[in-house]
Structure formats: structure tokens, C-alpha cells
C-alpha positions in Angstrom: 133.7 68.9 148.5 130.4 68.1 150.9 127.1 68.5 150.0 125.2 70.0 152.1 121.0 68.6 152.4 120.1 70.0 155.9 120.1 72.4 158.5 122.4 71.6 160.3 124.8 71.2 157.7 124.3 74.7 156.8 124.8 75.8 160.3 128.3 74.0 160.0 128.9 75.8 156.7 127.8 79.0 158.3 130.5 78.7 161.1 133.4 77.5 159.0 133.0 80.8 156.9 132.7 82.8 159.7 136.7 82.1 160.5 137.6 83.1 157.1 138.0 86.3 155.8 136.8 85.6 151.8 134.8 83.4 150.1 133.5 82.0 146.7 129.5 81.8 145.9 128.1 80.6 142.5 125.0 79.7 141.9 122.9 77.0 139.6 118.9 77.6 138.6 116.9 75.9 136.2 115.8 78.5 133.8 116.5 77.0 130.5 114.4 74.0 131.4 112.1 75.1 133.8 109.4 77.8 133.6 109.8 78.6 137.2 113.3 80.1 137.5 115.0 79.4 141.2 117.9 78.7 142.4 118.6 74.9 142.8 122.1 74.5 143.9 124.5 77.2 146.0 128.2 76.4 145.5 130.6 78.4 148.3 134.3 77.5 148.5 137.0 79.2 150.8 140.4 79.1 150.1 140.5 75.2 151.3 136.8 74.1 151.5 134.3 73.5 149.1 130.2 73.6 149.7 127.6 72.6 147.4 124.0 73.6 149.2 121.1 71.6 148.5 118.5 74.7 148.2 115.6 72.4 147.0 116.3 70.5 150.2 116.1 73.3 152.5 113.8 75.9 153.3 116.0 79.1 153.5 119.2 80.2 153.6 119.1 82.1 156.5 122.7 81.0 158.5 124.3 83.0 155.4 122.9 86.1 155.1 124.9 87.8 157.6 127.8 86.5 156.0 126.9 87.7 152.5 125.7 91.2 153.9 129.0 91.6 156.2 131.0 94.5 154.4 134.1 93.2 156.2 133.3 89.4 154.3 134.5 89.2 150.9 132.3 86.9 148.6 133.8 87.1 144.8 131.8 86.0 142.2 131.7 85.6 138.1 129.2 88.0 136.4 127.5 88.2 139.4 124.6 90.2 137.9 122.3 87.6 138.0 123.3 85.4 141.0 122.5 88.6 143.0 119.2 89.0 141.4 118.3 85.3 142.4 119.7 85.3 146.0 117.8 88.7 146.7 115.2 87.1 145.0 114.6 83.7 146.7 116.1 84.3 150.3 116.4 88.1 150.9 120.4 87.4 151.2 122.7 90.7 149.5 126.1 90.6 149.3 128.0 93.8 150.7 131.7 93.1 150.3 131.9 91.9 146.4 134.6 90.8 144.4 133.3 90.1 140.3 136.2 88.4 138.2 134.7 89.4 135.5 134.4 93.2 135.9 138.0 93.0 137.1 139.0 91.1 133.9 136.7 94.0 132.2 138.5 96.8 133.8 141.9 95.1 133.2 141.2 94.5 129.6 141.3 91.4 129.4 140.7 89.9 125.6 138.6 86.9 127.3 136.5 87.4 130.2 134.5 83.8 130.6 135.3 82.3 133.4 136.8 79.6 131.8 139.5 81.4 129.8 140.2 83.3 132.9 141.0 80.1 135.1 142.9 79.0 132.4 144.6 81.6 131.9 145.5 83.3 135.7 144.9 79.7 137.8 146.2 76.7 134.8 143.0 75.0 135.2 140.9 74.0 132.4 137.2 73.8 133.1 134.7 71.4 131.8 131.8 72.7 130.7 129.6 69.7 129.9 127.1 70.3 132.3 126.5 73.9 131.4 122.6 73.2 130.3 122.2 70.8 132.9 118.7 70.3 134.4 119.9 71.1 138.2 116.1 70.9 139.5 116.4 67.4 138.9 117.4 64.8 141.4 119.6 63.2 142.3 122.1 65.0 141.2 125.1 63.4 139.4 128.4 62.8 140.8 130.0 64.6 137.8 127.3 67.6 138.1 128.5 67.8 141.5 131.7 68.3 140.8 131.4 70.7 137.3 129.4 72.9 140.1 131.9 72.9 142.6 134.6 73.5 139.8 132.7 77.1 139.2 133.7 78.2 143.1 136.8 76.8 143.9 139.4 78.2 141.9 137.7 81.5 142.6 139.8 82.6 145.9 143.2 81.9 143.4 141.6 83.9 140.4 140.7 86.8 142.8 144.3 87.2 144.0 146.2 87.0 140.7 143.3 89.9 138.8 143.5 91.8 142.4 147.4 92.1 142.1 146.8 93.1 138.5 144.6 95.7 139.4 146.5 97.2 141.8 149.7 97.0 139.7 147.7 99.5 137.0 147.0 101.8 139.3 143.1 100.5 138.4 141.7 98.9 141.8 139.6 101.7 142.8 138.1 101.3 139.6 137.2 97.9 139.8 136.2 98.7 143.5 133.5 101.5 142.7 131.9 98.5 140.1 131.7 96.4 142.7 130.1 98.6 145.0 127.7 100.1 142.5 126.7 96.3 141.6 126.2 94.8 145.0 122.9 97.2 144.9 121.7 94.8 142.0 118.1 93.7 143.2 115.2 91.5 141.5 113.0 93.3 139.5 110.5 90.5 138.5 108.7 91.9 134.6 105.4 93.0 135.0 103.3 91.2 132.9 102.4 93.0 129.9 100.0 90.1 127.7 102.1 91.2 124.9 104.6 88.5 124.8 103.7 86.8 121.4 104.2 90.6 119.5 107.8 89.8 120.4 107.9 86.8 118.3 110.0 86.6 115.1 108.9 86.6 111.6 105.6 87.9 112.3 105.4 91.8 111.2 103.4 89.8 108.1 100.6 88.7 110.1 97.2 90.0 109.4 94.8 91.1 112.7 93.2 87.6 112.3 96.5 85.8 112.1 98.1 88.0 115.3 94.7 86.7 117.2 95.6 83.5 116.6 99.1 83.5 117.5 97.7 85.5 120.8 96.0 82.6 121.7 98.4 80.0 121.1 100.8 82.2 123.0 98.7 81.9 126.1 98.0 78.4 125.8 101.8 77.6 125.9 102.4 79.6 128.8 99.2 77.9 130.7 100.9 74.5 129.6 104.3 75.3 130.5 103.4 77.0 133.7 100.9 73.8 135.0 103.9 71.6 133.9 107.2 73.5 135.1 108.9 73.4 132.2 110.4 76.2 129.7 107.9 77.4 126.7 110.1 75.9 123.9 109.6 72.2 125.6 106.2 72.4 124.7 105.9 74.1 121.3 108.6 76.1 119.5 108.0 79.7 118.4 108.2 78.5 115.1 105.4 76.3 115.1 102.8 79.0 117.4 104.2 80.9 114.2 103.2 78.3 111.4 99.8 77.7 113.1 98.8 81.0 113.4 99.8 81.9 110.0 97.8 79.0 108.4 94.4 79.4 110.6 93.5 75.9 110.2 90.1 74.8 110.6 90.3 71.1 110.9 92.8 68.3 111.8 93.5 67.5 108.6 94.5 71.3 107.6 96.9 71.4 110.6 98.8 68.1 109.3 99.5 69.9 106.0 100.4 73.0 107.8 103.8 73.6 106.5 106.4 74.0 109.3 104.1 72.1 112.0 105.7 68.4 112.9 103.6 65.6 112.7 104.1 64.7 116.7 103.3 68.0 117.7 99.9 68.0 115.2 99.8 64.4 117.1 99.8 65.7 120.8 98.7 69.2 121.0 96.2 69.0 117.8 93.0 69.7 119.6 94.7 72.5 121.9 96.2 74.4 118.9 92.6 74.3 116.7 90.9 75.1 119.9 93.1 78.2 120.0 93.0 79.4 116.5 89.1 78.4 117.2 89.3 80.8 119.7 90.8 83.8 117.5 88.0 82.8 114.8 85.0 84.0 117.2 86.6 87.3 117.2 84.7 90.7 116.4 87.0 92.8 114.4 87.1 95.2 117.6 88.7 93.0 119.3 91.4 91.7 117.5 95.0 93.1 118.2 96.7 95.8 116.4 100.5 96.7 116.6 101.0 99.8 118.5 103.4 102.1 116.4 106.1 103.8 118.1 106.9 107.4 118.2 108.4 108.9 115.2 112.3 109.4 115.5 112.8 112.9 115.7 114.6 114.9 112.7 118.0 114.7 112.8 120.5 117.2 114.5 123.9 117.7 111.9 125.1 119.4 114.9 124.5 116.8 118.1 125.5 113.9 115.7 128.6 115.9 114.8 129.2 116.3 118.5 128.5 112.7 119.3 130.9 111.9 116.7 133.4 113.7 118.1 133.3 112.0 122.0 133.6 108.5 120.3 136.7 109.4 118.6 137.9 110.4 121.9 136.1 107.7 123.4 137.8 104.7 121.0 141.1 107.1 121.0 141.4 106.2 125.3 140.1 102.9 125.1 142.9 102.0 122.9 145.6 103.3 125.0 144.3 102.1 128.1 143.8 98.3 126.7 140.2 98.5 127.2 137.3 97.3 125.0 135.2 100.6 124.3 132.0 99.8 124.7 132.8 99.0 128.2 134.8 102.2 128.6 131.9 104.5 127.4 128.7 102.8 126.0 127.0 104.3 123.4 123.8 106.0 125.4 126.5 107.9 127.7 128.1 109.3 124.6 124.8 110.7 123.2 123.8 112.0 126.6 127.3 114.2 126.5 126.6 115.1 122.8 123.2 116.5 124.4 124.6 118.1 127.9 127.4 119.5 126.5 129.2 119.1 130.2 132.4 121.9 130.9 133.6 120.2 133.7 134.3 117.0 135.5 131.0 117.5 138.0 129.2 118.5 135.0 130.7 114.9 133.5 128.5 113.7 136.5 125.3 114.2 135.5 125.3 111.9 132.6 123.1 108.9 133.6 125.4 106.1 134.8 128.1 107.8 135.0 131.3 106.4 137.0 134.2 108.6 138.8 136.4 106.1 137.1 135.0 106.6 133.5 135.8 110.7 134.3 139.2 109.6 135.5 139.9 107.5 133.0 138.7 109.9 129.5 137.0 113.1 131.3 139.7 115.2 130.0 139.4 113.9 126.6 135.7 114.0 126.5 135.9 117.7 127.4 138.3 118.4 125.3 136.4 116.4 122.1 133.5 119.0 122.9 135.3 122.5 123.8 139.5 122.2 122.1 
């Protein structure tokens, strides 16, 4: 295991993977205690080599991206989803030769798909997960965080082979392939903010106009707070307590100590902040305080399309159980409406249903048309 805190390191890195044909990339960011999400650490391991990239101390990754992007470079990953999302993100690098454990465990049907059990079980390796809600923006970083991270890549190369020779034994690795190639598209798409995030708390549908103003408020405050700071929302103020204050409208320090569900050290530190807030909701004019937008009514139901719906997931859970495979992975819910409403006759017309794989047609087409037409 090296760490690697400069550029020429990563230069080094970058030729020793260009003589292998595979590799293993993992990544560690600091959402759960950061506000600003990035990645902090890049782990990469080859079948005999393991690299653990410093990304705070460099300023790009740019000696890699050829070798992520190379089609004829295989990088295999664990639920690479959002490791994609955050490389694409942060450096522009996208991976064109993927290998995902997990959607090869997936395909194979594999009861346990964390990478943990999988090591476990393919590789004999029991992981140790105790630095799983690390803070890896933080340095130094420990010797044992060093090595949990480069535990996450390096049995990777091992785990790839066994679930590859799986696949292939069930007649299944063009399956697993088509995932792979449909999820190495997977790009950032950063939210686009909306101002609404405090209707999304819990336990609020109660809240009065005033009372939703208020929590409004507060709700902006903590992002402003957590933002200047770098840390995530909760560190500064639970939902529960932007909840209890907003609820109570307290006018004066001594009404927010007796607000029920608002600790005495956050009263103690943020007092002023949180009456400012609620001050601020107070000044309102009715115009101007928020209502919840309704959504559109459901439309009446159809006996027939539900009848039809009904039919594909008997078919639906009737191949999943005989090919080992958990069903929601198989066919998801939304796909089976969206047949119940295209009635499809063929396997093209199987096609047009949003989402839809050649391996999911393979795999139940015939059953699925057969559910809808005898």
C-alpha cells in the first residue's frame, strides 16, 4: 500500500497501470459530515499493487483519465453509481470499460450483495467496517483509515474473477455486460435548487402558514451556517429541533428554553439565530407566507390496466423465482405498469418500455407476452 500526496506520485501510479490490463477504483468523500460533498481519497489496486491518492493534496487527476476512459482498461468497482457521479463530477474522468460487483452479484442472484458479504463469501476475507462514517476530509489521516480504504480495492481484482466465472457459467455475462455499459454513462446531475427544502421535513403536514414561515426560515439559516462552516445540516441543528422551534413561535429567550423538544445547548448557542428567524417569519404579510402546493389528483382507477398489471407481476415473480433472482431487480414496478399501458405484441414492441434491457426481454419477454395475449 503507498500513498500517494503528489504529482509525481500520480505520474508513477499512472504508468504502473498502464502495464496492466485491470484495475480496482473506490472512492471516499465526506458527505455525511461535510456540506460540501467531494471526493477526499481515490483508492486503485491492481492485481499486486495498492494506491491510496491524496485528492485533497492534489489539484487534478488528470494522469488517469485516459486510463479510466480506455475501453480496452478494465476498472471494476462496487455500486459504482455514485463513485462515477463524483469522478465525472470533480475531475471530468469516465470510466469506459466497467466491471460492478455488485450488479454482477445482482444479476447472479446473489442473497447478499454488500461488499462485505461478497468478499467474504467469493475471496474468505472479512472486512472491517469501523471506519465506514469516517471524516476522510480530515487530516492526517489514520494509519488504520488508510488501510480500511485500501481494504475496499484490493480484494476487488479476486472478487471480479470468481463472480465473472459465475457469470459466464449461467450463460448470464452478456447480461451483466449490457449493465455495465448502460451504467458507465452515469454522469453528475447536481439538484437544482428549488428553496423548498424545509417542505420535505418530517412531521410537519400540521403546521399552520405562520408556523411553515418559520420553519422556512430556520431552514435557510442552517444551510447559511452549514455552508460558511463546511459541515453537514444535522451538525448544526437537527430537523427535529427547526421542527420544535417553528412549531412553538417563540417570542423571547425564555419561551425557547421551555420549548419542548429544543436542548438546552442548542437554546444556549444558536438562541439569538433561531428567535431572529422565527422573528423573521413574524413580519410576514399573510401574502407572503408559504402554502403547500397540492398535487394532481390520481386519476380513477382502470379494473382493466390494474387487472393487466396484475397479470405481468405474476409472470414477473413466476421468472424471477426460477431464475434465482430478486424481482424487483428483474422487473421494477414502473416497467410493469408501463406494459399494463403499452400492451406490447412483440419483443421490439417489449423495447419501448422506458428502461428497458435486451436482457430483461431475454430473460421474461416471452412470459410477459404471454401474461398479456395467452
Amino acid at each position: 500500500m503507498e500513498l500517494i500526496r503528489s504529482e509525481a506520485g500520480l505520474e508513477e501510479v499512472a504508468d504502473a497501470l498502464r502495464e496492466v490490463r485491470l484495475f480496482a477504483a473506490d472512492t471516499e468523500a465526506a458527505g455525511y459530515h461535510r456540506y460540501h460533498d467531494r471526493i477526499c481519497l481515490l483508492q486503485l489496486s491492481s492485481r499486486h499493487d495498492t494506491f491510496l491518492v491524496d485528492t485533497l493534496a492534489l489539484e487534478s487527476l488528470g494522469p488517469l483519465a485516459d486510463l479510466f476512459a480506455s475501453p480496452d482498461l478494465e476498472v471494476i468497482l462496487h455500486d459504482a453509481d455514485y463513485d462515477l457521479r463524483l469522478l465525472a463530477r470533480d475531475y471530468g474522468i469516465q470510466v469506459g470499460g466497467l466491471f460492478d460487483t455488485k450488479i454482477a452479484a445482482q444479476i447472479l442472484g446473489e442473497p447478499a450483495i454488500g461488499l462485505g458479504a461478497l468478499v467474504e463469501k467469493h475471496v474468505g476475507t472479512r472486512l472491517d467496517k469501523k471506519h465506514q462514517r469516517a471524516d476522510w476530509a480530515q487530516r492526517p489521516l489514520s494509519s488504520s483509515m488508510l488501510e480500511y480504504a485500501a481494504e475496499d480495492t484490493r480484494h476487488l481484482p479476486e472478487l471480479r474473477d470468481r463472480l465473472k466465472t459465475a457469470l459466464d457459467a449461467a450463460g448470464r455475462l452478456h447480461w451483466a455486460e449490457e449493465e455495465f455499459g448502460l451504467r458507465e454513462g452515469t454522469r453528475w446531475e447536481p439538484d437544482e435548487p428549488d428553496g423548498d427544502g424545509y417542505l420535505r421535513l418530517k412531521n410537519t403536514r400540521d403546521l399552520k402558514p405562520r408556523q411553515m414561515a418559520a420553519l422556512r426560515e430556520l431552514y435557510n439559516w442552517r444551510e447559511e451556517v452549514a455552508r460558511r462552516r463546511d459541515v453537514a445540516t444535522f451538525r448544526v441543528v437537527g430537523n427535529e429541533v427547526l421542527t420544535a422551534v417553528a412549531r412553538g413561535l417563540p417570542k423571547s429567550p425564555q419561551e425557547l428554553a421551555r420549548a419542548q423538544g429544543v436542548p438546552a445547548s442548542i437554546a444556549d448557542r444558536y438562541g439569538n439565530d433561531l428567535l431572529a428567524a422565527v422573528g423573521r417569519a413574524m413580519t410576514l404579510s399573510e401574502a407572503e407566507l408559504p402554502q403547500r402546493i397540492r398535487g394532481p389528483r390520481r386519476p380513477p382507477p382502470d379494473p382493466a390496466l390494474e387487472e393487466r398489471a396484475e397479470r405481468l407481476k405474476r409472470a414477473r415473480d413466476a421468472a424471477a423465482e426460477a431464475l434465482g433472482l430478486d424481482r424487483g431487480f428483474l422487473m421494477p414496478r414502473h416497467q410493469l405498469e408501463a406494459a399494463a399501458r403499452l400492451q406490447p405484441r412483440t419483443a421490439e414492441d417489449l423495447m419501448q418500455i422506458p428502461d428497458m434491457r435486451r436482457w430483461q426481454v431475454e430473460a421474461l419477454g416471452e412470459r410477459l407476452l404471454k401474461a398479456l395475449w395467452g
